[in-house]
C-alpha positions in Angstrom: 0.0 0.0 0.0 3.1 2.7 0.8 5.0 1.7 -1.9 1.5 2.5 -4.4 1.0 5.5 -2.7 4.5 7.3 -3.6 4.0 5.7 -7.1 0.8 7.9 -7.2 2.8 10.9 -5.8 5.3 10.4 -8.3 2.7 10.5 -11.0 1.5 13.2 -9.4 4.7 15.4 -9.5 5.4 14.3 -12.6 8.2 13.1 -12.4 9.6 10.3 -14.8 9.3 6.5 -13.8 11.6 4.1 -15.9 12.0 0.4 -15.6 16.1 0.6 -16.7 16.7 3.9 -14.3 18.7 2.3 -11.3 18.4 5.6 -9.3 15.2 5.9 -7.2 13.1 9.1 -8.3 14.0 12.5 -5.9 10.3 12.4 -4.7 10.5 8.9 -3.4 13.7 9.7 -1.6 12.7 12.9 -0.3 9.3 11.0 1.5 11.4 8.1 2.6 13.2 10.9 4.4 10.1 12.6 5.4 8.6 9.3 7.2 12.5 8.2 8.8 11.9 11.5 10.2 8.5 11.6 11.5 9.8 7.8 13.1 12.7 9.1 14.9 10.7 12.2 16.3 8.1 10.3 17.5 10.3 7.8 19.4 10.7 10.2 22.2 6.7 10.6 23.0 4.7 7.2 21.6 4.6 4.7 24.3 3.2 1.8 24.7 0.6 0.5 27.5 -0.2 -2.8 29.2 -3.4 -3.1 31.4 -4.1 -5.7 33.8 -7.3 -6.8 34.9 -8.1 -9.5 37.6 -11.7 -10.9 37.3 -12.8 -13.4 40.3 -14.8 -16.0 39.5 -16.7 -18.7 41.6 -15.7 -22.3 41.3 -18.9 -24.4 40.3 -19.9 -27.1 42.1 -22.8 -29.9 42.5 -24.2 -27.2 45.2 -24.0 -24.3 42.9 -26.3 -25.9 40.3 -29.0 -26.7 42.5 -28.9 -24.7 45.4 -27.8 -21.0 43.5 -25.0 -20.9 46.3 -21.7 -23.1 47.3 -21.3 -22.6 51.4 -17.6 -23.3 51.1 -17.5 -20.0 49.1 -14.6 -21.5 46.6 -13.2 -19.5 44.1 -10.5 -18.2 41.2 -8.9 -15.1 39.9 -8.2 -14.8 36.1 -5.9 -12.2 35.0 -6.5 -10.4 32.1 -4.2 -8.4 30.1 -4.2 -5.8 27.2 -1.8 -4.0 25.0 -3.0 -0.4 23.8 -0.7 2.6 22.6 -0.4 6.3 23.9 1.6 9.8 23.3 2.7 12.0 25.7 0.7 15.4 26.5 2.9 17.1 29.2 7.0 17.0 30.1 5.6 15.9 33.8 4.0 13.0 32.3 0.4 13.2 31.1 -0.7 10.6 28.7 -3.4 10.3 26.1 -4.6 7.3 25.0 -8.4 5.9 24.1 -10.8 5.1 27.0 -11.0 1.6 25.6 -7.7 0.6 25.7 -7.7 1.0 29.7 -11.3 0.4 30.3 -11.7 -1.6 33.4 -7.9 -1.9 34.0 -7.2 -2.2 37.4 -2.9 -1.6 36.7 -1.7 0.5 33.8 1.8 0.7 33.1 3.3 2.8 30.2 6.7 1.7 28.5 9.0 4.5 26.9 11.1 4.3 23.7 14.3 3.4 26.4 12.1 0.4 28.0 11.5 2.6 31.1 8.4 1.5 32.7 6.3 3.6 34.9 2.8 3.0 36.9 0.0 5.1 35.7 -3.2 6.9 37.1 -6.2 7.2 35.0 -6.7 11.5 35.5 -10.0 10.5 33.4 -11.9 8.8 31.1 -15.0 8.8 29.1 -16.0 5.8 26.8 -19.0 8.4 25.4 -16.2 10.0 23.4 -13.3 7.5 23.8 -10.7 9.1 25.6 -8.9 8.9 28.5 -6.0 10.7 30.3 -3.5 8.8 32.0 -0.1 10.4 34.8 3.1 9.0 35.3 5.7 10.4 37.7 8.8 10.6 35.3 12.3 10.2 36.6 13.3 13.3 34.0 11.1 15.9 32.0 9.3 14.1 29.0 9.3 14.7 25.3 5.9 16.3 24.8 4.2 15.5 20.8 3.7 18.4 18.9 -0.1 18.7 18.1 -1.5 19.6 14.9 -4.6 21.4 13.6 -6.9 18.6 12.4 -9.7 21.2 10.8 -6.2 21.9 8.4 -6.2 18.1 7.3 -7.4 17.9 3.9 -8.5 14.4 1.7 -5.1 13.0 0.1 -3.1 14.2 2.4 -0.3 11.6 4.1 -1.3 10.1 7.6 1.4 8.1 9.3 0.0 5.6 11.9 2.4 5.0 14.8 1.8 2.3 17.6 2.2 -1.1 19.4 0.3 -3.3 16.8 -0.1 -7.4 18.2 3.0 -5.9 20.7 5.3 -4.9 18.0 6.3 -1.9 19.8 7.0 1.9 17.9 5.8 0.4 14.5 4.8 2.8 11.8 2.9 2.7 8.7 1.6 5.1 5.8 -1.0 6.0 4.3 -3.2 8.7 3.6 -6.2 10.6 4.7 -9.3 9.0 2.4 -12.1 11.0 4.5 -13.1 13.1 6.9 -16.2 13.8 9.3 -16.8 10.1 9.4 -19.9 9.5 11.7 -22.3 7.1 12.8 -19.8 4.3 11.7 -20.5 2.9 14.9 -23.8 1.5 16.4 -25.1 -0.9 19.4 -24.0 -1.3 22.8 -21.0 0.4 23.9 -20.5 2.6 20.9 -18.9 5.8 21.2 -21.8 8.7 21.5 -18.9 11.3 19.4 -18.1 9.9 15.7 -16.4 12.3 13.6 -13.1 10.2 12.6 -10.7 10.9 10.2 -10.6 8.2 8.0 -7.6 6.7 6.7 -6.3 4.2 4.9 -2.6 3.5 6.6 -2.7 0.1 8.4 -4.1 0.0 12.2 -4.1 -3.0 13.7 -5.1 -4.4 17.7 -2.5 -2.8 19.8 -2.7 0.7 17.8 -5.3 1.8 19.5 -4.8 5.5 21.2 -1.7 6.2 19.1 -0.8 8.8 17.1 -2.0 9.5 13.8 0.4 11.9 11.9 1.1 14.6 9.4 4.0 14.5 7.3 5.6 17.4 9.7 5.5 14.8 12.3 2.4 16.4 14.1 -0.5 14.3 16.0 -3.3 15.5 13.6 -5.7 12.2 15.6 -5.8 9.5 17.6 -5.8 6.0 16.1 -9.3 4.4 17.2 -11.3 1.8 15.3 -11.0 0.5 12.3 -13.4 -1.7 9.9 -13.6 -4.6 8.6 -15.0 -8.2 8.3 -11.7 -10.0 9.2 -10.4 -8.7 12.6 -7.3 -7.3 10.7 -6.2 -4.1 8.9 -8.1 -3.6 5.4 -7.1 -0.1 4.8 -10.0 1.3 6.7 -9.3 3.1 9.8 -10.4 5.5 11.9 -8.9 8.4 14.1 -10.2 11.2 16.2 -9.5 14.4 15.3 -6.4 16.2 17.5 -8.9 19.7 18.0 -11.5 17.7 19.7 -9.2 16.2 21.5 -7.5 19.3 22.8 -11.2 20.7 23.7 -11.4 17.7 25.9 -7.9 17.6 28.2 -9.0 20.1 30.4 -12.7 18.3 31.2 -10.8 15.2 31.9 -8.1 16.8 34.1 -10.7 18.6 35.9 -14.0 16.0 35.6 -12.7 13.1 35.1 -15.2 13.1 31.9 -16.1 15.3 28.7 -18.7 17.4 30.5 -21.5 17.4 27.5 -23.4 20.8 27.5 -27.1 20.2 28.7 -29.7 21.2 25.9 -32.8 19.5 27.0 -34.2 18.2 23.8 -34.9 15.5 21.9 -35.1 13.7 18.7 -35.5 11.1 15.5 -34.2 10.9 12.5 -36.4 11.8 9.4 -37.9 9.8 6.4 -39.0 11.0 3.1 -42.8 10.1 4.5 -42.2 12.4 7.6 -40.1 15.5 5.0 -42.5 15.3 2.7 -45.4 15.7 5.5 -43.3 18.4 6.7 -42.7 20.2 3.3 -39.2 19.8 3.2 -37.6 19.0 -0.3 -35.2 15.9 1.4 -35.1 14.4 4.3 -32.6 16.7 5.8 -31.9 17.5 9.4 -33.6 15.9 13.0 -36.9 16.6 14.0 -37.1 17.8 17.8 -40.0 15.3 19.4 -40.0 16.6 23.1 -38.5 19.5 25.2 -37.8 19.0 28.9 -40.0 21.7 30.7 -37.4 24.9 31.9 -34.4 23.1 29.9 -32.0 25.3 27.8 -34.2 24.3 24.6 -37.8 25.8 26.4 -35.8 28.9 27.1 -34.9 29.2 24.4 -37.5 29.0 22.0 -37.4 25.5 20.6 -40.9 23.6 20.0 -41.7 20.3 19.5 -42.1 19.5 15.9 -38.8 21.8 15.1 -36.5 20.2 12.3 -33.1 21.4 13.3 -31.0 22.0 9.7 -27.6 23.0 11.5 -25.9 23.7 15.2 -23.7 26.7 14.8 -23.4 26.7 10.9 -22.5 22.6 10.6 -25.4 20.6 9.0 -27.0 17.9 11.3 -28.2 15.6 8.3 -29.1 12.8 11.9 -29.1 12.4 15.6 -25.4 11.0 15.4 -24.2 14.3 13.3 -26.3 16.5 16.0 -24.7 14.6 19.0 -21.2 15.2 17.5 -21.9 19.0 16.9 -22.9 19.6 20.5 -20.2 17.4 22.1 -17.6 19.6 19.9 -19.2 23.0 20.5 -18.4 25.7 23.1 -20.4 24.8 25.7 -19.7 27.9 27.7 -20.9 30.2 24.4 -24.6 30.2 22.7 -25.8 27.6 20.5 -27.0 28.8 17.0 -29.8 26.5 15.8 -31.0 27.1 12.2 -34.6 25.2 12.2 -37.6 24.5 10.1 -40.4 25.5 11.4 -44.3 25.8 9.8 -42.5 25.0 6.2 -40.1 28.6 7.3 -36.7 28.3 8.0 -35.7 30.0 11.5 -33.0 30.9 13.6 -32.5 30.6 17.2 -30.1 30.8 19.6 -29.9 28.8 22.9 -27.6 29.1 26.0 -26.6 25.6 27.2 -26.3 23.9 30.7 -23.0 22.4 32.0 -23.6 19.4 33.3 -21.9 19.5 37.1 -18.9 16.6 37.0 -19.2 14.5 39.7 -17.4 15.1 42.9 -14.4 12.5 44.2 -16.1 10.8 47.3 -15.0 8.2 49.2 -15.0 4.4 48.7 -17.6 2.7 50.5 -16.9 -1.0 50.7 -14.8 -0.7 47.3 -17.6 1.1 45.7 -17.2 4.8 44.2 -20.4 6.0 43.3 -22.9 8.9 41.8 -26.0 10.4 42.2 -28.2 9.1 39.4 -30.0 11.6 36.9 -31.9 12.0 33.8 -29.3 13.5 32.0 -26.8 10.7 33.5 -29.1 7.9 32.4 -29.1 9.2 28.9 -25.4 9.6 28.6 -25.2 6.0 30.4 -28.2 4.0 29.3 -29.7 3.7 32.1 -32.9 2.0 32.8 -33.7 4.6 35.6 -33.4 8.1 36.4 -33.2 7.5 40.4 -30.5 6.2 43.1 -27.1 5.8 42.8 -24.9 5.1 40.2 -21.8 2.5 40.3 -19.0 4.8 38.7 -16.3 2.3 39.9 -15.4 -1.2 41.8 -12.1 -1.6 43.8 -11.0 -4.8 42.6 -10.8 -7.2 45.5 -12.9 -5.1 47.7 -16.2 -7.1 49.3 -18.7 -5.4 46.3 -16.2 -6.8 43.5 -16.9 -10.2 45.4 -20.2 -10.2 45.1 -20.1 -9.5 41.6 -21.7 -5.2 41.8 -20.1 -3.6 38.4 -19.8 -0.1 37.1 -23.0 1.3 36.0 -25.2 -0.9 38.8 -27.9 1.4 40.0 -28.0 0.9 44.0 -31.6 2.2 45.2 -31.6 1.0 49.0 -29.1 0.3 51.7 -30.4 -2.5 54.5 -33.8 -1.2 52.7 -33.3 2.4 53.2 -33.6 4.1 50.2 -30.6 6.7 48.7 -32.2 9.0 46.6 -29.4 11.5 46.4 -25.9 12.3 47.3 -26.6 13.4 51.0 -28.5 10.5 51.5 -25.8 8.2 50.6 -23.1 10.0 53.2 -25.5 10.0 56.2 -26.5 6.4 55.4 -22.7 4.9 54.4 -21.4 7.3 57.6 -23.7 5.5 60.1 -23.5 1.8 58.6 -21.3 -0.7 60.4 -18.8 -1.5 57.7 -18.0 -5.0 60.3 -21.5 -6.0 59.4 -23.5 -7.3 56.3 -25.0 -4.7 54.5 -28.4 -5.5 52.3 -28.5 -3.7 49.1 -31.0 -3.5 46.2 -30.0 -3.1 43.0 -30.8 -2.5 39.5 -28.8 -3.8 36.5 -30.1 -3.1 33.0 -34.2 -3.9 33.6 -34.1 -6.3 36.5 -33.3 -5.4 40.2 -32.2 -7.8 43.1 -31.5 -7.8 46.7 -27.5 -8.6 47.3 -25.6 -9.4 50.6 -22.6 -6.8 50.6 -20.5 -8.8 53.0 -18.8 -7.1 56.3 -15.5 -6.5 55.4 -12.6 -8.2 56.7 
């Protein structure tokens, strides 16, 4: 694939390709120079990164089968282990990489170039957008990457993939950009809610995943993500996110531990030609608004039920994936320019969004981290239910990983008193007696149970 890529470039210089000319054309030496020296930049900030994740298991028995529970309590850890890849962001040691890669990790460690190995902590992540932000305590200042301007990036353009693909460390390949503003590529369960890749057709394999995706300058223009195809391997379609979303996000994930979305307070489907033709638009073109939450942004600001939205601050919103990717990309501390269609009238309105507060670091309560519940965070999560609290994280071998409570458990009552907020949960966690069982109910995806949360040792 490189080598029919410079061929084209050659063409496309013009310069002369001959079958009896022993001397390689200047173009093709002058990228092979280009790409050795993109290579030996980017050894000083690409790294690599290992995640370890220890599941416990309980050993079946006779009992087990029958009786839903073995009295001798027997059971097995299985360690699980992933390779991912990363750049630096800071000389003191912050790392990108995707939220995937250490998604559920309970050790990270991040090799340098030199084979220096360091311990990380996950600063943040947000599988909604497929980022994370990882710290390492360096022994000396870090080589930080240079970051590019991905609205810049243009069709045709080289991209130069660098990573850790099946564990070969630092390796680099070439392509070029094929597309961009590649959305909805994704659907189903744990699908990122942003998709707007830059799509390339340089090879990304498993282990590329949070790398660098570079110009020919050397400069991170994305972030290696996804790619597509039918065979688990490389087919010349992958996917990166672009570097300016990217830098938009650092400083909610430093701060939040998440992208903070703004809060709009609307919602929507996707048109047919049935439903535009009913609402006497030429093509089905834009999403039509179906509900607004009572004193939301959208209310506020004008927006009806029955609106078609066209575009969100001059960008077209052709679906609901497009819209979600122009709000989680727009500045949510400045107004929101909607052009609608209204009555067969186009119309323009402008709405001033709410932040959505980031949840506050509270203490673990028998290995569980947890917050309050919401409309707005069962949406972003896909929750069943808008009340309790929601499990935001499990200490691996605490007493609630035992008893098998994951991330994203709703917990509605403590020894049947119910937890309807975040002050509820401190008075009623504070005055609990962490040496004795605690009952809890619990809702995962539609079904809810009553769990023994074991005193701890």
């Amino acid at each position: 694939m490189r080598t029919l890529a410079l061929i084209l470039t050659l063409f496309l210089t013009g310069a002369p390709l001959r079958a009896d000319d022993p001397q390689p054309a200047p173009a093709l030496l002058r990228a092979a120079d280009d790409f050795s020296r993109v290579a030996e930049q980017a050894d000083a900030w690409v790294v690599n990164i290992s995640t370890t994740q220890y599941v416990h298991q309980r050993i079946g028995s006779f009992w087990d089968e029958f009786y839903g529970s073995d009295p001798s309590g027997g059971e097995r850890t299985i360690k699980r282990q992933s390779l991912g890849s990363g750049f630096i962001l800071s000389a003191d040691g912050e790392i990108l990489t995707n939220a995937h890669v250490v998604a559920g990790a309970d050790e990270v460690t991040v090799r340098l170039k030199d084979g220096t190995e360091s311990k990380a902590q996950v600063l943040g992540q947000d599988a909604n957008v497929d980022l994370a932000l990882l710290k390492i305590k360096p022994n000396k200042p870090l080589v930080p990457a240079i970051l590019g301007d991905s609205d810049q990036v243009k069709v045709g353009q080289w991209a130069i993939a660098i990573g850790n693909p099946f564990g070969f460390d630092h390796s680099l390949t070439v392509g070029v950009i094929s597309a961009k503003e590649r959305t909805n590529i994704f659907q189903g369960e744990g699908a990122a809610k942003y998709q707007n890749y830059l799509q390339t057709d340089a090879s990304i394999n498993h282990g590329n995943s949070g790398g660098p995706l570079c110009d020919i300058q050397g400069k991170v223009i994305g972030m290696n993500t996804a790619i597509s195809t039918p065979n688990d391997g490389s087919i010349g379609i992958g996917f990166a996110i672009p570097i300016n979303f990217i830098k938009r996000s650092v400083p909610d994930l430093r701060r939040a531990g998440k992208v903070v979305a703004p809060k709009l307070g609307f919602f929507t489907q996707d048109l047919d030609d049935r439903l535009a033709q009913a609402l006497k638009l030429e093509k089905p073109q834009g999403v039509l608004v179906t509900d607004v939450a009572e004193g939301g942004a959208a209310e506020k600001g004008g927006l009806k039920r029955g609106d078609v939205i066209l575009t969100l601050n001059g960008k077209e919103a052709d679906n609901g994936a497009d819209l979600r990717t122009r709000i989680y990309e727009a500045d949510p501390s400045k107004p929101f320019n909607l052009y609608l269609w209204r009555d067969g009238k186009p119309l323009a309105l402008s709405l001033t969004p709410e932040v959505l507060k980031a949840a506050q670091t509270q203490r673990s309560w028998h290995g569980l981290s947890v917050m309050p519940n919401s409309a707005d965070e069962a949406s972003q999560r896909g929750l069943a239910l808008t009340q309790g609290m929601v499990v935001t994280k499990v200490a691996s071998k605490s007493s609630a990983d035992r008893i098998g409570i994951q991330a994203g458990d709703i917990l509605l009552e403590l020894n049947q008193t119910s937890v309807p907020d975040q002050s509820a949960w401190d008075a009623l966690t504070h005055q609990l007696d962490e040496s004795q069982d605690t009952v809890i109910r619990l809702v995962r995806g539609h079904q809810s149970a009553y769990v023994v949360l074991p005193a701890e040792p």
